[in-house]
N, C-alpha and C positions, 0 to 999 in steps of 0.2 A: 563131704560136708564136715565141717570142723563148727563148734561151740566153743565158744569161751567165756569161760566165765572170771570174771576179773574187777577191780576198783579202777583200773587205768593204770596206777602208779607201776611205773619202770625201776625196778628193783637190780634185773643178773642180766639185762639184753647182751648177746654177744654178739647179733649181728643188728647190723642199719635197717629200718624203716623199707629202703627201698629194696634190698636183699629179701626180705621178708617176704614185700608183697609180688616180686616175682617169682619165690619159689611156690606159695600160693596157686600163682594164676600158672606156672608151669605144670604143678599137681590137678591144674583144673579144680581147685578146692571151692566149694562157696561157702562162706565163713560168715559162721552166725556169732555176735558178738553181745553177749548179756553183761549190761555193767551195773555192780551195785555201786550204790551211794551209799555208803554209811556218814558221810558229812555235808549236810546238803550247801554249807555256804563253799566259795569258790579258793577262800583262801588255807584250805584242809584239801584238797585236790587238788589232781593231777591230770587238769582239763587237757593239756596237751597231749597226756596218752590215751584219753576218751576221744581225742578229735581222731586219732592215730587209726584207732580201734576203728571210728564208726568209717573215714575213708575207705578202711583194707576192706569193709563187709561190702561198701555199695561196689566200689573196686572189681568186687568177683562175683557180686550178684547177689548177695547177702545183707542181712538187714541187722540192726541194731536195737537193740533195747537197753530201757534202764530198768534198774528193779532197786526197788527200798523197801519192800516189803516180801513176805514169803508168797500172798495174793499174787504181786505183782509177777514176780520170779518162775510161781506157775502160768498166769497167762503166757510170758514169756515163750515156756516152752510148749505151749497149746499151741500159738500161735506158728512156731516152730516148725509140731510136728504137722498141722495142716497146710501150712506151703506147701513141705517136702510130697506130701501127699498129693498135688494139685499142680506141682510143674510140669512145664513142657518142653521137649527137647526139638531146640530149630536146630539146621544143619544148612551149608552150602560150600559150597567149592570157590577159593578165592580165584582172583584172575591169576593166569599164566605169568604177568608180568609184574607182578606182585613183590615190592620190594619191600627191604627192614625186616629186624628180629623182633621187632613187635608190632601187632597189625591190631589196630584199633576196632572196635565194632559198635556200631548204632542200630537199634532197633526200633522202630517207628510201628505205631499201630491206630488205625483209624478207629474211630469210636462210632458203635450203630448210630445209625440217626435217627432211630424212633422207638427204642425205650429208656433212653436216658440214664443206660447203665456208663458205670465210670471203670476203665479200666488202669491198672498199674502194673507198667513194667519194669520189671529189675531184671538186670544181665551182668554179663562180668562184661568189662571198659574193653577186654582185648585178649589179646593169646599171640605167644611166643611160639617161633617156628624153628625153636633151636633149642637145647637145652643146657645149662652149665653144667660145667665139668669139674 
């Protein structure tokens, strides 16, 4: 599990976006991304590396936050450490005939039909069956 705590803004990146989020999902990481605002209009931001930010967290099964205030910053990490608290590990065996260095995954879940509770799942998009070198 990885935290980041960050404004968006791209400063020293040395590698790409997409380099990023397969070392990520090759580490199996799930990336929690807390972004503050300290300028809430659009034109003092660096929305593009907050869109970056929030893709990599749902990517790997990880959620996003914003924080502007210190309140906010702690829910954040409330919130955080009761997921990590609360998850479930699936597992299964892909087919034998199983092509591609990255295998895509959907998780589907029916919801009871008679207490009208609501469920939400996050997973990471996929996993690589090969590792770079």
């Amino acid at each position: 599990m990885i935290v980041v705590i960050t404004d968006g803004g791209d400063t020293v990146s040395t590698v790409t976006y997409k380099d990023a989020l397969r070392e990520a999902q090759q580490a199996e990481a799930i990336v929690y991304s807390v972004i503050i605002v300290p300028i809430e209009a659009s034109a003092g931001r660096d929305t593009g590396g907050e869109h970056a930010l929030i893709q990599l967290s749902e990517d790997t099964g990880g959620r996003y936050f914003y924080a502007n205030s210190e309140s906010s910053l702690d829910s954040a990490f409330k919130q955080i450490s009761d997921e990590l608290r609360t998850q479930y590990l699936l597992a299964y065996y892909p087919p034998k005939n199983s092509h591609g260095d990255f295998r895509s995954i959907r998780v589907d879940v029916k919801p009871p039909t008679d207490d009208g509770s609501q469920y939400k799942v996050r997973h990471r998009a996929g996993y690589y069956t090969s590792k770079i070198d």
